[in-house]
N, C-alpha and C positions, 0 to 999 in steps of 0.2 A: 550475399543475397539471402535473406530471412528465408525459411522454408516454415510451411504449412504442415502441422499433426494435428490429427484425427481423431477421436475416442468414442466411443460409443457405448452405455451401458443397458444393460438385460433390457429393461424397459424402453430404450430408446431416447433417451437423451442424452447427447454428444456435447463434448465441448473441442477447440478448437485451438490451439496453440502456436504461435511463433516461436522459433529459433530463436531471434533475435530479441532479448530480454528475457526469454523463456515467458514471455508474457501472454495468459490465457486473451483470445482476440473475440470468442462466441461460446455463449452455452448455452444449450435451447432443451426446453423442457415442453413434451408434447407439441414441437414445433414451433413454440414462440421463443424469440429472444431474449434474453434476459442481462445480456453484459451490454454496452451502451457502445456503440456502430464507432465512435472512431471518427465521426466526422469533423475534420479541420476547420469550419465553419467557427466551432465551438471550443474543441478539445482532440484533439486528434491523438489521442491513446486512448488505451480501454480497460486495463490493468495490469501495469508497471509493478514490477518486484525493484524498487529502492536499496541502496545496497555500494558502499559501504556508509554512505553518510545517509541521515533524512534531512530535507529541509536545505535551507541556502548556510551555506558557509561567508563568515564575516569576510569581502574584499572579495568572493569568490576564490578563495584560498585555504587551504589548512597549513598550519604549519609539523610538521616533524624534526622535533630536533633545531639543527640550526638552520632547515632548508625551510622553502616554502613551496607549495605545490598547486598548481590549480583546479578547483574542484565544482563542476557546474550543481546545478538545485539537483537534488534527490541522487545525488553521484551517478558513477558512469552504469551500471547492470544493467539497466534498463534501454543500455543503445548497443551493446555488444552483442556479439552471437555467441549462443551456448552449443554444444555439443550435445550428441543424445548418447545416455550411456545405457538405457534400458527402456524398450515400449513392448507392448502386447498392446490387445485392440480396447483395454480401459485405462492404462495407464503409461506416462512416460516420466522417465527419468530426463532431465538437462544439466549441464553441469556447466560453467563459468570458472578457470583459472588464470593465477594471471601469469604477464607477458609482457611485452616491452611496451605495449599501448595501455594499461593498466597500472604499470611501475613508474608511467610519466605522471600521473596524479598521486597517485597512491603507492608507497615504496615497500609493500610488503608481501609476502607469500599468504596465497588463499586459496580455498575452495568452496565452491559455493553450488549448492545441489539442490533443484526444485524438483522433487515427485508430484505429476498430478494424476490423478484419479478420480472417474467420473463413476458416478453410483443413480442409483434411480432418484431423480429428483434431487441430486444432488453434484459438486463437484469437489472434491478436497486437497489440498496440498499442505507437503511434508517439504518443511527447508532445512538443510545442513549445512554450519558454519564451520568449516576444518580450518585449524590454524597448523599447517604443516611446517612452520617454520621454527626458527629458537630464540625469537625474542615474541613478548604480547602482542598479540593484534587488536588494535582499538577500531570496531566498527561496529554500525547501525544497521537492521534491516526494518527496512514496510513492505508492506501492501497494499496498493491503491486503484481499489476498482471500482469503477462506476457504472449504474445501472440506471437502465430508459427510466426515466421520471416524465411524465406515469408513464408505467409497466407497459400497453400498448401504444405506447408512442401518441406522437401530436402536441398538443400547445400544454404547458401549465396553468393550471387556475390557483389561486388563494385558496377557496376552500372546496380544494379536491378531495380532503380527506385521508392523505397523506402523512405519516409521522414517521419519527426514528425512536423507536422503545428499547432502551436499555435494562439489564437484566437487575441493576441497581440504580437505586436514585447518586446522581450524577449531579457534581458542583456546580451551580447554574454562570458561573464566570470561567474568560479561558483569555490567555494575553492575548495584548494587542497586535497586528501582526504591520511591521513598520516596512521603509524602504525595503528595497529588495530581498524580503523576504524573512529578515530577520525577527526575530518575534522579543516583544518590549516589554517592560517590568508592567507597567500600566497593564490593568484589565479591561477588559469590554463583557458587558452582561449577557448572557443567552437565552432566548425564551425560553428556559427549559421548566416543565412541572415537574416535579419526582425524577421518575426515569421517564418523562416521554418529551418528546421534544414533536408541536407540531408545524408542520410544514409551509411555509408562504416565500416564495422565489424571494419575494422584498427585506428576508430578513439577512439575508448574502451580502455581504459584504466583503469579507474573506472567509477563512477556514474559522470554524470553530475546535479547538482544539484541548483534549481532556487530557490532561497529562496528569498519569498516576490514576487512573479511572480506576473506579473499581468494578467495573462491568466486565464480564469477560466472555459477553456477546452483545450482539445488537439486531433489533430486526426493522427491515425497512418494510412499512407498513400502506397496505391501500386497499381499495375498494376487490375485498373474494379473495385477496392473496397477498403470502411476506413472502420478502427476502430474510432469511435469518444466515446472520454470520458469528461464529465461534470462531475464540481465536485462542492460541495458547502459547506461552511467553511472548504477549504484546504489551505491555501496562498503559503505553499510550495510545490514544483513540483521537480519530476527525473524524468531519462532518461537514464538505465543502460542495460549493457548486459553482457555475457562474452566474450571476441575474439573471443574465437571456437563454441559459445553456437548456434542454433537458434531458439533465442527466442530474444523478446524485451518486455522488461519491464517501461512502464508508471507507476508511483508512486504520488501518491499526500497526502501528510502529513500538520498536524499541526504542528507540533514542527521536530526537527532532530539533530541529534550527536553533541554530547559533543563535543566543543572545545577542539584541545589537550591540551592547556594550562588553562583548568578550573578545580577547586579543591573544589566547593561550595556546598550550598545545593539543594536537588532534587528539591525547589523550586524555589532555583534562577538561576536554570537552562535556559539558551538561550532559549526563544520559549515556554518551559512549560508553560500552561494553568492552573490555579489555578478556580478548580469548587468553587462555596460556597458552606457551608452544603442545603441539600435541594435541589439544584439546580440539573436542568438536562441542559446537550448540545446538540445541534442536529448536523449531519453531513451528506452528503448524497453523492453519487455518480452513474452515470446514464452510462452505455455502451451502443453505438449502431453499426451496423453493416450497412452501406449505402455501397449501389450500386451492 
């Protein structure tokens, strides 16, 4: 059973975390909410740490070696319960190892550690990838959180006045994203100017996705206030919703979805990260709430 932490910073804004994912569930600044409710309706998560793949695996599988394993969308982190290895009343440590429900998909030794930490007007997290074992570890981490669109909740408009501004002008094409998830050599266009990309539910289709972005933040933009997210060792970036949903989702990953046309192994997978034994990765990611 998922348990509920608490944080609370100098000025009064808390954020609110699950065990289970280690996934932040609320962060409210001056008493508004700003992480997207979770309603099943639409989307029933709020911000999933992805972990060890991003994205669908071809067949729902990876292969290792001579085995095959199976692997659902965005891998297992996100439905597990983490452990808490350190909280005060702004920050918590969680930690994910694996185990014999983990070594059914995935056959290797890990450690996987989310610090969060909420600050005024803000909320930040610190991820650690430990490969404790003696052969490479080939894996992916994201982060995928979505926020009320718009900011005080209620319906979408077309021209709400909404955008997503990236810190660099950004290649206005991103693949096509095919059957179950796989993403296709074909491109689809995006309305993007420079860095700004503006907002209309009707441009949804699926995720638009920047792989190898040069941005290395984005801010979700509306009417008196952003969201602004900084990310650090993420090179790939989304940008998804669903038609009817309101909510928007900034995403910033290492690695992302199998090619439909790839049959290979989980280590020579597009993007996969090959830890050494011993080694650990660092990955961070900073929200804040201006204006």
């Amino acid at each position: 059973m998922s348990t509920r932490i608490e944080l609370t910073a100098a000025d009064g804004t808390t954020a609110t975390l699950a065990t289970n994912g280690a996934e932040p569930v609320s962060w409210r600044v001056k008493g508004a909410e700003y992480l997207w409710s979770g309603d099943p309706a639409h989307w029933n998560r709020h911000a999933p740490w992805l972990f060890p793949v991003v994205g669908a695996s071809a067949g729902g599988r990876v292969k290792v070696g001579s085995e095959s394993y199976p692997m659902g969308q965005h891998g297992f982190a996100r439905d597990l319960p983490f452990t808490v290895v350190e909280q005060s009343a702004e920050a918590v440590t969680l930690r994910l190892t694996d185990g014999p429900e983990t070594r059914a998909h995935y056959p290797f030794t890990f450690q996987l550690d989310v610090t969060a930490r909420v600050r005024p007007a803000g909320l930040d997290f610190d991820v650690t990838v430990t490969n404790p074992g003696d052969t490479p570890l080939p894996y992916a981490l994201g982060f995928h959180p979505a926020f009320p669109w718009p900011f005080a909740g209620g319906a979408r408009a077309k021209e709400g006045g909404y955008a997503v501004v990236f810190d660099h002008p950004e290649r206005p094409f991103a693949p096509q994203v095919g059957p179950g998830g796989l993403l296709l050599r074909a491109e689809q266009p995006i309305p993007l100017s420079g860095d700004t990309l503006p907002l209309d539910p009707a441009i949804f289709t699926e995720a638009f996705v920047f792989r190898n972005a040069g941005s290395r933040s984005m801010r979700f933009t509306g009417p008196g206030k952003t969201i602004r997210m900084e990310m650090a060792d993420f090179p790939h970036l989304a940008v998804w919703t669903k038609p009817t949903a309101p909510f928007l989702s900034l995403e910033c990953w290492t690695g992302y979805a199998d090619w439909a046309d790839f049959s290979g192994d989980l280590t020579e997978r597009d993007s996969q990260r090959l830890l050494p034994p011993g080694a650990e990765a660092r990955h961070g990611v900073r929200l804040t709430l201006e204006g």
